[in-house]
DSSP file (Angstrom, degrees, kcal/mol; ACC not computed):
  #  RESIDUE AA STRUCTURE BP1 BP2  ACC     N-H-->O    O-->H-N    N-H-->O    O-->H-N    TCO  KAPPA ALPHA  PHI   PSI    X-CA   Y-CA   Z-CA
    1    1 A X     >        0   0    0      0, 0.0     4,-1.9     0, 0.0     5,-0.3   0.000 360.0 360.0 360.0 -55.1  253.5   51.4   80.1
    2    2 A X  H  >  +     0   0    0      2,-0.2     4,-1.5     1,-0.2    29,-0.0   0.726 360.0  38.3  -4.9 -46.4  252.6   47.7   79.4
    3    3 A X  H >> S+     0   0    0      2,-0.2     4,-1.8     1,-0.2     3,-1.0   0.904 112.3  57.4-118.1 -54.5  254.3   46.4   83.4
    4    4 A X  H 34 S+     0   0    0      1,-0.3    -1,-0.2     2,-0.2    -2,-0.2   0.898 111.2  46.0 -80.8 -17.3  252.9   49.5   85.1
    5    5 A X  H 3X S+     0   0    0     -4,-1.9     4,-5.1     3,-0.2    -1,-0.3   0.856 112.3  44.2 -35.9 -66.2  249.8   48.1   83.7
    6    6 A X  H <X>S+     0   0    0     -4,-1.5     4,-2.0    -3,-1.0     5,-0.6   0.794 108.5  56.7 -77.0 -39.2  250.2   44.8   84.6
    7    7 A X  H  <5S+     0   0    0     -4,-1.8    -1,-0.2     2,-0.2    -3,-0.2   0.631 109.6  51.2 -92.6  -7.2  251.4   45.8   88.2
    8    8 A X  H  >5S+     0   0    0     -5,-0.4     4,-1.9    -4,-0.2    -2,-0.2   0.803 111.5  46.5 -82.9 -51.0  247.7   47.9   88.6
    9    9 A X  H  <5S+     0   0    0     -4,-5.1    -2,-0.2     1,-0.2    -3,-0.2   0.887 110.3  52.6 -69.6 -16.8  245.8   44.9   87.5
   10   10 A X  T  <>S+     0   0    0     -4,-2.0     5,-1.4     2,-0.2     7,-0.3   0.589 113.5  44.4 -77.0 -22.9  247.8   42.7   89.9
   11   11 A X  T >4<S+     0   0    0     -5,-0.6     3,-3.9     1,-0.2    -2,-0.2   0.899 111.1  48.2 -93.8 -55.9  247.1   45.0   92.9
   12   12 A X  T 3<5S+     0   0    0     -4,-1.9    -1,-0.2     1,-0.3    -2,-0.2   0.168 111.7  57.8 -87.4  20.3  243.2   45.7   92.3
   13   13 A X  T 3 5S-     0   0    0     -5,-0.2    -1,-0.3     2,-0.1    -2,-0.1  -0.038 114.4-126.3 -82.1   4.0  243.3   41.8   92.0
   14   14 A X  T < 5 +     0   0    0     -3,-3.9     2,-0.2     1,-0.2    -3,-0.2   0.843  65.7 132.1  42.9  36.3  244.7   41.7   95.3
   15   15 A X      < -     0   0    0     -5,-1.4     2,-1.7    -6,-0.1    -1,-0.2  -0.727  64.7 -83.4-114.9 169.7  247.3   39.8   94.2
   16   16 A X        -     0   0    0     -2,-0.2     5,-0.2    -3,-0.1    -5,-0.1  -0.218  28.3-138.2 -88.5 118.9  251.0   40.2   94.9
   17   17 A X        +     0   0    0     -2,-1.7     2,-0.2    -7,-0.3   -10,-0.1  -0.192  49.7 146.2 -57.9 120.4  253.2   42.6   92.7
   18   18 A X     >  -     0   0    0      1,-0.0     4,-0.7     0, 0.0    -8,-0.0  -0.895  65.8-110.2-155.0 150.4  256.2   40.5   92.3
   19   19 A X  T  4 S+     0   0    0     -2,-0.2     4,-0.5     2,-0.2     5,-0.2   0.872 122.8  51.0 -58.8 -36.7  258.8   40.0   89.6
   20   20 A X  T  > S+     0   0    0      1,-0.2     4,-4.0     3,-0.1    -1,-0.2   0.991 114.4  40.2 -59.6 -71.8  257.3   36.6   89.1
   21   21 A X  H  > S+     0   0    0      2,-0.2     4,-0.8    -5,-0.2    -1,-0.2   0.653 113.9  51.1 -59.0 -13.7  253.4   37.9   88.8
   22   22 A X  H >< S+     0   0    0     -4,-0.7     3,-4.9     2,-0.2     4,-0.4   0.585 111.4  54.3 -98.9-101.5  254.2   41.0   86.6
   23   23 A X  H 3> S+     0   0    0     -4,-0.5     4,-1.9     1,-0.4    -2,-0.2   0.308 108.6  50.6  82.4 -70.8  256.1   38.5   84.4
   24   24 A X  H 3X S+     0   0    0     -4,-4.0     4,-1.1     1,-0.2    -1,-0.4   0.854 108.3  41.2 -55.8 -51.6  253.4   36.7   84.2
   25   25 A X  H << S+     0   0    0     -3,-4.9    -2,-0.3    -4,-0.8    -1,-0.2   0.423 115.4  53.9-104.6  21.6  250.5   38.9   83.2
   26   26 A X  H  4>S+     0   0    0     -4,-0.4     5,-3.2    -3,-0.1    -2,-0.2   0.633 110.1  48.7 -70.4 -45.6  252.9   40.6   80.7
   27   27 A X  H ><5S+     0   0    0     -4,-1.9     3,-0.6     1,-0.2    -2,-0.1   0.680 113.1  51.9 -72.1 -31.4  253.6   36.7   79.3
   28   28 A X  T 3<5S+     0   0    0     -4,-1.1    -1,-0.2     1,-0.3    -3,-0.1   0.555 105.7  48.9-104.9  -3.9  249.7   36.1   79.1
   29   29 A X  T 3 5S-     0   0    0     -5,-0.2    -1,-0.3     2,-0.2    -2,-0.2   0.076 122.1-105.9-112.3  51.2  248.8   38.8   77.4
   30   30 A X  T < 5 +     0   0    0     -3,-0.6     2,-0.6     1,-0.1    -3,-0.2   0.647  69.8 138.4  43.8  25.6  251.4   38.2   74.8
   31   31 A X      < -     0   0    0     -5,-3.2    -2,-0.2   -29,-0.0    -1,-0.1  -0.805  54.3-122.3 -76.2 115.4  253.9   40.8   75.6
   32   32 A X        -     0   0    0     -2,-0.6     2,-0.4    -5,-0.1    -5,-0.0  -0.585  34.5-138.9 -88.4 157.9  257.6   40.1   75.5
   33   33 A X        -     0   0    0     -2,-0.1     2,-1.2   -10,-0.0    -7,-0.0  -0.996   9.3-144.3-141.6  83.8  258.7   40.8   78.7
   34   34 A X    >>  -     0   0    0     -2,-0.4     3,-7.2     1,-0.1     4,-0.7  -0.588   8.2-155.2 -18.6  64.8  262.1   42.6   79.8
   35   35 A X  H >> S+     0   0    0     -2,-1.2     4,-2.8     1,-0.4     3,-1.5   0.574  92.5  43.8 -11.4 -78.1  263.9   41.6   82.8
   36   36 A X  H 3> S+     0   0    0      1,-0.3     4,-1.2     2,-0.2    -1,-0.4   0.674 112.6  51.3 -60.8 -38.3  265.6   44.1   83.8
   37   37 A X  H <> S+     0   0    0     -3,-7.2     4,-1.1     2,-0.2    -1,-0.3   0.814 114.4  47.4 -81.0 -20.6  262.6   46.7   83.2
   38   38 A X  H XX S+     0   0    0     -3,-1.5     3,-1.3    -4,-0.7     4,-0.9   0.978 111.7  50.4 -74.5 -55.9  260.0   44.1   85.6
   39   39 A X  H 3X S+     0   0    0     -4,-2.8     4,-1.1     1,-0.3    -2,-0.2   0.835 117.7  42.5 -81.7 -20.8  263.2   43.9   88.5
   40   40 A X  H 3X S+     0   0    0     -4,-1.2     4,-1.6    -5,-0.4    -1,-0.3   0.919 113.0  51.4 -63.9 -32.6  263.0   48.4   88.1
   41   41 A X  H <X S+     0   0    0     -3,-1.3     4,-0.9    -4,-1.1    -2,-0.2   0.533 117.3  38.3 -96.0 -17.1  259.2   48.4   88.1
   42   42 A X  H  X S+     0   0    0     -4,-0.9     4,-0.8    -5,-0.1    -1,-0.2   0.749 114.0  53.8-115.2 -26.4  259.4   46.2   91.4
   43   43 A X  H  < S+     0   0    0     -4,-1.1    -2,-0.2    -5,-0.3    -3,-0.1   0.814 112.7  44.1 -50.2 -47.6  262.4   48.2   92.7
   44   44 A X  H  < S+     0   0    0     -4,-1.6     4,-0.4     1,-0.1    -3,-0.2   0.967 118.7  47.6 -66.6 -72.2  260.2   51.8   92.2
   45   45 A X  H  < S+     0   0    0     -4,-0.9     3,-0.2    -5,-0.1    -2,-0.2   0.684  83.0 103.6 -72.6  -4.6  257.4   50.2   93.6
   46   46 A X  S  < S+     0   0    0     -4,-0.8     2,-1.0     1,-0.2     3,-0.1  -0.251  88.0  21.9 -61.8 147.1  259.0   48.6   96.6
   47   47 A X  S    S+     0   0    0      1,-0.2    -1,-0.2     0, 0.0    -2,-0.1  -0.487 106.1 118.3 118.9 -58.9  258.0   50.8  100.3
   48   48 A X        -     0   0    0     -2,-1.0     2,-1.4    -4,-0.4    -1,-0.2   0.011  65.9-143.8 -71.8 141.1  254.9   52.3   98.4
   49   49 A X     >  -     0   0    0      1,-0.2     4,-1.3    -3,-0.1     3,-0.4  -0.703   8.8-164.2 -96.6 114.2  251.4   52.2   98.8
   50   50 A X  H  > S+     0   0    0     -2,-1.4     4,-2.3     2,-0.2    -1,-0.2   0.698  86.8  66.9 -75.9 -15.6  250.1   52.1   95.3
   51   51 A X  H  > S+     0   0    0      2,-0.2     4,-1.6     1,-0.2    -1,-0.2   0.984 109.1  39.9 -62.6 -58.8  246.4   53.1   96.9
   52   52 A X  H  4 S+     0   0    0     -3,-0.4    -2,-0.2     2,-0.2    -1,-0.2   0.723 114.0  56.1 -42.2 -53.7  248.0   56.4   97.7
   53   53 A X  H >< S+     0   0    0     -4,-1.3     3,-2.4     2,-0.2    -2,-0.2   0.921 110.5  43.3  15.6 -81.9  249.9   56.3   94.3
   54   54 A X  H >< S+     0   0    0     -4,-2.3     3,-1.8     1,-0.3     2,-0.9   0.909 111.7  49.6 -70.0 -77.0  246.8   56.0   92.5
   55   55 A X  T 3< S+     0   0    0     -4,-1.6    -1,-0.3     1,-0.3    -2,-0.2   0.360 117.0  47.9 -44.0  -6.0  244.3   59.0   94.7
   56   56 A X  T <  S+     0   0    0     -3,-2.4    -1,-0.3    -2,-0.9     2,-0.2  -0.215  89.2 101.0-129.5  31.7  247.6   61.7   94.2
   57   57 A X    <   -     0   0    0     -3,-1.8     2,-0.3    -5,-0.0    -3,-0.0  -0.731  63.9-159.8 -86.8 161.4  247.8   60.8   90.5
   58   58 A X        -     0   0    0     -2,-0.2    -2,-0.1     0, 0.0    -3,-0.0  -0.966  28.7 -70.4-143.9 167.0  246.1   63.7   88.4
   59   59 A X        -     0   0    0     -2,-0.3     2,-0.7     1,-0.1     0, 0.0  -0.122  44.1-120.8 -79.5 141.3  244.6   63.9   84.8
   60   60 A X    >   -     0   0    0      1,-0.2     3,-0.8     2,-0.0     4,-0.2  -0.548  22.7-132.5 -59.6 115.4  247.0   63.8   82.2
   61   61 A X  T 3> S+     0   0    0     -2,-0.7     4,-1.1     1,-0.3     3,-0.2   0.344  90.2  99.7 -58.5   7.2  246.4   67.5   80.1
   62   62 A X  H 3> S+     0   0    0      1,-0.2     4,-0.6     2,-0.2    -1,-0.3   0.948  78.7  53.5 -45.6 -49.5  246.4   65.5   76.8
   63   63 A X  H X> S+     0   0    0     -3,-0.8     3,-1.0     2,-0.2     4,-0.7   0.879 114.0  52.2 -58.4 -55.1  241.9   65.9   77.2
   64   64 A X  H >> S+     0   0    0      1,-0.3     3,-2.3    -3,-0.2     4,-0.6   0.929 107.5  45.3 -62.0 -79.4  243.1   69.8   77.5
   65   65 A X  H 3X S+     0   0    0     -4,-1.1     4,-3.1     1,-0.3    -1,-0.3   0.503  99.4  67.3 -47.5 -22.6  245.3   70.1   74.4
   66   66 A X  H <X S+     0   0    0     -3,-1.0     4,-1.5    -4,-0.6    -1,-0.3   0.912 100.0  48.6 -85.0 -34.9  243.1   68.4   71.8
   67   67 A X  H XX S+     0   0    0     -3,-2.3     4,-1.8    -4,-0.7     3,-1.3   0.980 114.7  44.7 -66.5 -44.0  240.4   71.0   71.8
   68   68 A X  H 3X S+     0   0    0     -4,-0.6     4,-2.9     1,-0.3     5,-0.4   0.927 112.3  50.9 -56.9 -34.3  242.8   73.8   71.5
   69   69 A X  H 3X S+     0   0    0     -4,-3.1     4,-1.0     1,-0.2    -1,-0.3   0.903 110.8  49.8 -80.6  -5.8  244.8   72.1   68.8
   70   70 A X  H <X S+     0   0    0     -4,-1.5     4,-3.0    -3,-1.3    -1,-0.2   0.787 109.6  54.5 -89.8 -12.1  241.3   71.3   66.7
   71   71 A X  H  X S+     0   0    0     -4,-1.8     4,-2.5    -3,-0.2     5,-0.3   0.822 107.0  47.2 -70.0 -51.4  240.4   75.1   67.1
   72   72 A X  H  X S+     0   0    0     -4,-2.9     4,-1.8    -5,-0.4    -2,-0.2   0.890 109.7  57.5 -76.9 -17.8  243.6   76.3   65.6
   73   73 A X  H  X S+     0   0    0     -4,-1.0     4,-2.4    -5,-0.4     3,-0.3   0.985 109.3  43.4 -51.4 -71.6  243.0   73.8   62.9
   74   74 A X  H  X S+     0   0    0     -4,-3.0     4,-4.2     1,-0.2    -2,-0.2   0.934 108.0  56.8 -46.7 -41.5  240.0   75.3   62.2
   75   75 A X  H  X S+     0   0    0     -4,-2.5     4,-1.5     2,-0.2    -2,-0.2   0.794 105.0  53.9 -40.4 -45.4  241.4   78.7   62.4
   76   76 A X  H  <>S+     0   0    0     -4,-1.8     5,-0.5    -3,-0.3     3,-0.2   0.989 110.7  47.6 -64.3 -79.8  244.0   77.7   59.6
   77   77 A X  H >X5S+     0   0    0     -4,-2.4     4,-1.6     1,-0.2     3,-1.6   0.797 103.0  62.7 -41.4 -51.6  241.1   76.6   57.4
   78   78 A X  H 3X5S+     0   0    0     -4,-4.2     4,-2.9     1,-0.4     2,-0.5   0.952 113.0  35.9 -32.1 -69.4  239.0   79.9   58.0
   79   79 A X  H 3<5S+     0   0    0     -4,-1.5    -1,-0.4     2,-0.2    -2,-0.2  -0.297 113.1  61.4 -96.4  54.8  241.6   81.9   56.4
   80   80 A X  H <>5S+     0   0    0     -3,-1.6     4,-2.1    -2,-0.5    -1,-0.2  -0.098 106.6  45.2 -17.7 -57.2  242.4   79.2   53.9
   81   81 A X  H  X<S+     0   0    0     -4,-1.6     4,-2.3    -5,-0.5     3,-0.3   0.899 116.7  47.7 -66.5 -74.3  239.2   79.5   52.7
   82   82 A X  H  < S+     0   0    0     -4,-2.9    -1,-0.2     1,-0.3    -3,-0.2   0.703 107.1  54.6 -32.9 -30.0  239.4   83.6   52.7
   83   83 A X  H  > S+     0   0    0     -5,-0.2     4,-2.2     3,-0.2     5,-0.3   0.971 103.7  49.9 -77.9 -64.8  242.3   83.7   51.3
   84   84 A X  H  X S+     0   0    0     -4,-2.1     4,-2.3    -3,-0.3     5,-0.2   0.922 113.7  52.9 -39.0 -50.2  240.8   81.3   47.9
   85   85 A X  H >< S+     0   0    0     -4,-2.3     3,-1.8     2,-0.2     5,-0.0   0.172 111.7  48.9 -76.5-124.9  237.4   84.3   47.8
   86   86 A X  H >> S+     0   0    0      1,-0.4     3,-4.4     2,-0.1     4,-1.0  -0.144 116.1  40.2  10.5 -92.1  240.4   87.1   47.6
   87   87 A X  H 3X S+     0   0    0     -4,-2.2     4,-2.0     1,-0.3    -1,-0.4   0.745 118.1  46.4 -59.7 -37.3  242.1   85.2   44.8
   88   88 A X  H <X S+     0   0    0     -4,-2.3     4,-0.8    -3,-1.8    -1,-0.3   0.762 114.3  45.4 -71.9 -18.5  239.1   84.4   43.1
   89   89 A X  H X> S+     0   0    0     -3,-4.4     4,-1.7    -5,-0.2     3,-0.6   0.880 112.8  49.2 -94.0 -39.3  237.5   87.9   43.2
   90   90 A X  H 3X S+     0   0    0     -4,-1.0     4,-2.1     1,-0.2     3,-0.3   0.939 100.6  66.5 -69.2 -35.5  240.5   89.6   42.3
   91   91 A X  H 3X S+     0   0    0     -4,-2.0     4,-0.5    -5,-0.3    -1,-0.2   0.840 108.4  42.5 -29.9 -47.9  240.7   86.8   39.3
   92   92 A X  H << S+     0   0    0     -4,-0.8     4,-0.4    -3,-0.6     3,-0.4   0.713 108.0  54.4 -95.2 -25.0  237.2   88.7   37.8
   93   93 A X  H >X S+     0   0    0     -4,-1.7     4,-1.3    -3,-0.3     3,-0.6   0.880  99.8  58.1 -88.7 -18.6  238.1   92.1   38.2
   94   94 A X  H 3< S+     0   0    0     -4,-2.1    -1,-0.3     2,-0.2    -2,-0.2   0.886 105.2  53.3 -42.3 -49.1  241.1   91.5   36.3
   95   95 A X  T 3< S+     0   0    0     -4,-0.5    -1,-0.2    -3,-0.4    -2,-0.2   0.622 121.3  34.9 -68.5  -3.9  238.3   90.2   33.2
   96   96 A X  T <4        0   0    0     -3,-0.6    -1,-0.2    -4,-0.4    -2,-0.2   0.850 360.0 360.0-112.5 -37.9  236.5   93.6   33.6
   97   97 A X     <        0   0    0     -4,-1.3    -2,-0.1    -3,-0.1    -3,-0.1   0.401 360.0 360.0 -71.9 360.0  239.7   95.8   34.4
């Protein structure tokens, strides 16, 4: 994620996206750096207009999922919790029984 990173801030910098320049702002922000993955990442991007790229990208559903998964969370805890008054109410009629 790091070099596709690096090869957005080198474009909205106007600068060019190059094996050299991705290389580079991988190297300055302390990232070790992978040949092979910079010369694919410049390989993918070559032909393409990353402007275009970026306006037919769409939001990642991760934002979606989180509510749903903190709703079943709760859901689990609701009948947690019902389940503990059951066992505790049956506990007392047992002392009476």
């Amino acid at each position: 994620m790091e070099y596709i990173y690096a090869a957005l801030l080198l474009h909205a910098a106007k600068k060019e996206v190059s094996e050299a320049n991705v290389t580079g702002v991988l190297k300055g922000a302390g990232v070790a750096t992978n040949d092979a993955r910079v010369k694919a990442l410049i390989a993918s991007l070559e032909g393409k207009n990353i402007d275009e790229i970026i306006k037919g990208a769409t939001a990642a559903p991760v934002a979606v999922a989180a509510p749903a998964a903190e709703k079943k969370a709760e859901k689990k805890e609701e009948k947690k919790e019902e389940k503990n008054e059951e066992e505790a109410t049956a506990g007392l009629g047992a002392l009476f029984g």
